[in-house]
N, C-alpha and C positions, 0 to 999 in steps of 0.2 A: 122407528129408527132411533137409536142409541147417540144418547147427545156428546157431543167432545168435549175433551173436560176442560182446557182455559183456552181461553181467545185473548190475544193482545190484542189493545189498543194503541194511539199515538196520533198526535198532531203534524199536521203539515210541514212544520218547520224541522222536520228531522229528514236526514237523509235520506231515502232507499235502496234499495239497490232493487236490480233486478230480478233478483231470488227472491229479496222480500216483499218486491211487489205481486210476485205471482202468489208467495207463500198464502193457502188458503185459509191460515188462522190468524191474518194482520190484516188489521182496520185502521181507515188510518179517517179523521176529524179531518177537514180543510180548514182553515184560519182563513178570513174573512179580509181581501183586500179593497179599500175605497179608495176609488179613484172620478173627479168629478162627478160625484155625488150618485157613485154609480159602485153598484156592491158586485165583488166577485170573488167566488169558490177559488184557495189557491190549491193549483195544482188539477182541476175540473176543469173551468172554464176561465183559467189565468195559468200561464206559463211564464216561463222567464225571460222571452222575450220579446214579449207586450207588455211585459213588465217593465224592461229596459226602453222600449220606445215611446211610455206611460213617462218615466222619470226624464227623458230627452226631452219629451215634447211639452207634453203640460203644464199649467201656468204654476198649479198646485201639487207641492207633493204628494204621492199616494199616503195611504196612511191603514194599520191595520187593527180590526178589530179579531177579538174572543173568538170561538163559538160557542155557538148560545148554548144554556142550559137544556134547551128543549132540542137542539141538535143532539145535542147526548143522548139526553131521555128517549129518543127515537133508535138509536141504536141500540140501547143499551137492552130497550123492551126487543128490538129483534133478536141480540143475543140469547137472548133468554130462553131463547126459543130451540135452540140448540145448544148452547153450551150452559157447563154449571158454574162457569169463573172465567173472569176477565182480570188482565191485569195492563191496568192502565198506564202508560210514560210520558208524561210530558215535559212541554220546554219549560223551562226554569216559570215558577211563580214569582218570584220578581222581575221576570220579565214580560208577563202575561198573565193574566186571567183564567188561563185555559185548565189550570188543576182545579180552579174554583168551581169552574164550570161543570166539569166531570164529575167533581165529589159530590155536588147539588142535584147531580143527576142521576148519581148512585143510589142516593137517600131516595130519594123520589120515586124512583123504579124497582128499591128493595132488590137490586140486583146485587151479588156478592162480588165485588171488582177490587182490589187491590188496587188504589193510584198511587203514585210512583212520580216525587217530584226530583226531573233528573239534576234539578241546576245545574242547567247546562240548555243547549240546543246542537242541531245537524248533526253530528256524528255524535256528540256525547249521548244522546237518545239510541242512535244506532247501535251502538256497542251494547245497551244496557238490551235493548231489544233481542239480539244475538244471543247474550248470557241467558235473556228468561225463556227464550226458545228451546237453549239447550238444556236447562234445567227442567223446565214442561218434559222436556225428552227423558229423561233421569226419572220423571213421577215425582220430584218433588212436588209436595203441597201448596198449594195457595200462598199460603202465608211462609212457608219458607221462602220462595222466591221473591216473597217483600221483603224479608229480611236481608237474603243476599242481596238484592240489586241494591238495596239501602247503604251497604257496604259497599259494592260496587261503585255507586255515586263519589263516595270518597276518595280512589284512589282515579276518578278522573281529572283528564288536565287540558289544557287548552292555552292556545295563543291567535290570535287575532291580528290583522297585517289590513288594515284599511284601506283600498285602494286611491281615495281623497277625502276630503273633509268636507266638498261641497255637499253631498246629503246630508251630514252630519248637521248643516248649518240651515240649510233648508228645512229642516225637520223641527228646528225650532232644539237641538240640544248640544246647540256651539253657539257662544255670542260671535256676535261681526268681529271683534276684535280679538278674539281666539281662533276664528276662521282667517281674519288677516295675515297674524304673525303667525299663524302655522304654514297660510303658501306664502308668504316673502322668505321665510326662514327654509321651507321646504323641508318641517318640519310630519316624519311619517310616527303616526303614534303605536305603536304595540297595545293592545284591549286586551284583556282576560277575562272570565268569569269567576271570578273568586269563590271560596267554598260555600259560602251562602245562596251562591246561587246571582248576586249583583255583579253587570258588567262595568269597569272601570278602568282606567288607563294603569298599564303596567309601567311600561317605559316608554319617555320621547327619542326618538334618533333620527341625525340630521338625513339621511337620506335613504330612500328604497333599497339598493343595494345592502346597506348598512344595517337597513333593517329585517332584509331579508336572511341576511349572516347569522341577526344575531338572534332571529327565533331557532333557527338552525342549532345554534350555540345552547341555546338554554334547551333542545332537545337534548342533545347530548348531553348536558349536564344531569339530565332525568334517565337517561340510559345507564350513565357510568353508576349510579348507585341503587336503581330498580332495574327489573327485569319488563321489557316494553316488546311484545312481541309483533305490536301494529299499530302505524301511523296513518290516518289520514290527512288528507289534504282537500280543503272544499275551498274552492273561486265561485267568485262573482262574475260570467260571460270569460275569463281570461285562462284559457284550459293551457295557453301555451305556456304562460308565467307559472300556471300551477305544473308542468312537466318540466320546466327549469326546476322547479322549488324540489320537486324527487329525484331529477339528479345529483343537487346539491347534496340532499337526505342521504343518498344511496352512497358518495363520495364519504363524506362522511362518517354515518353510519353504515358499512355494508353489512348484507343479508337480509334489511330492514324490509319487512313487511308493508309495503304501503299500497297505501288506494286513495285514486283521485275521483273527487264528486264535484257537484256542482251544487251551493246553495239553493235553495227554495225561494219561491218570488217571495214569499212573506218575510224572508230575511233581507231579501235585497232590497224589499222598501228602504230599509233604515242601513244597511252597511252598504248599499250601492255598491255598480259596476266599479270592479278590479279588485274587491276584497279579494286575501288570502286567508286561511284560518288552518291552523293545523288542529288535530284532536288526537290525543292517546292517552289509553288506562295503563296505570303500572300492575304489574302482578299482585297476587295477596302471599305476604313468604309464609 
């Protein structure tokens, strides 16, 4: 049997859709949720909502780890076995471990894999995923397709809509008194992932509504001078607030391309139920 020539990779924390779960050339790594001292595969044997009744109930937040180097290496040697190239995407390295882990296992295995740090997560993975599908389809090479999606990574964007601050603060990365004055103020913060790939607060606004306007707002301000052909939309458990949030888009913005998803339990450890997050690539002119 004649081997195929690249196999994608990717970690849990990216969206999928249903195309590309089935899609026979996508792997996807699980990230590693702990929960009282108790390890589970996200996305195997952790979904999102034992994930949500993990964060309701438990004394301690969950918390997540990598996967391991030798997870890799176990894939990457079955790869091998059929395909002659992988190209690997994952969530942003500053926010995980998980390209470390892949590249470590790359070396080890002497498998030829192309990783692909997206700085980014959920959809910003997804889209790069799609473009290196579509280029596999084209016969680009190996290493052309690291070079585009490398560019691709660039003209990604992102906003982030937190559903509250109590995981924030739980999790050990809001003091008491940032978690304080942010609910007496009813303060909802705006997140980004900046182009390094760090996620850090973009803007504070007094309220939900206000906040919700105003990721809306700075969509459109990316519209009016790129060409944006598709928005996502990924919630934490709240799919109704996210079908508000595309009708607002669609008012707005009409003809907009959008898709709604649902985070990954490994992201809802740390952004918690009622996240919103939009994600869209501008064109290359």
């Amino acid at each position: 049997m004649n081997k195929k020539k690249i196999a994608f990779v990717t970690d849990s924390t990216a969206y999928l859709s249903e195309e590309l779960r089935a899609h026979p050339d996508v792997y996807v790594v699980p990230i590693v949720v702990i929960s009282e001292d108790k390890e589970y595969e996200d996305g195997i044997n952790l979904f999102s909502e034992q994930l949500y009744d993990m964060i309701r109930n438990n004394k301690n937040v969950p918390k997540t780890s990598q996967p391991s180097v030798g997870t890799f290496e176990e894939l990457y040697n079955q790869l091998k076995k059929d395909y002659d190239h992988a190209v690997a995407i994952h969530v942003s390295n500053k926010l995980s471990g998980t390209v470390s882990s892949s590249t470590a296992a790359k070396e080890e295995t002497g498998f030829d894999v192309e990783v692909v740090d997206s700085l980014s997560l959920s959809y910003g993975i997804t889209a790069l995923i799609n473009k290196g599908l579509t280029l596999a389809e084209q016969e680009f090479s190996i290493k052309d397709i690291g070079r585009e999606l490398r560019e691709e990574v660039e003209r990604s964007n992102n906003l982030i809509l937190l559903g509250n601050l109590e995981q924030l603060y739980k999790g050990g990365r809001m003091s008491g008194a940032q978690f304080l004055l942010g609910n007496v103020l009813k303060i909802k913060p705006i997140l980004s992932i900046n182009d390094d790939g760090e996620l850090g607060l973009f803007e504070r606004v007094r309220s939900e509504k206000k906040a919700t306007n105003r990721i809306v707002s700075l969509l459109k301000q990316s519209c009016d001078v790129n060409e944006v052909r598709q928005v996502a939309i990924m919630h934490g458990n709240v799919l109704d607030r996210a079908i508000e949030l595309k009708g607002l888009v669609e008012e707005t913005i009409p003809n907009m391309d959008i898709v709604i998803g649902e985070i990954s339990s490994s992201l809802a450890v740390h952004a918690g139920e009622g996240t919103l997050a939009m994600f869209w690539q501008t064109e290359k002119i």
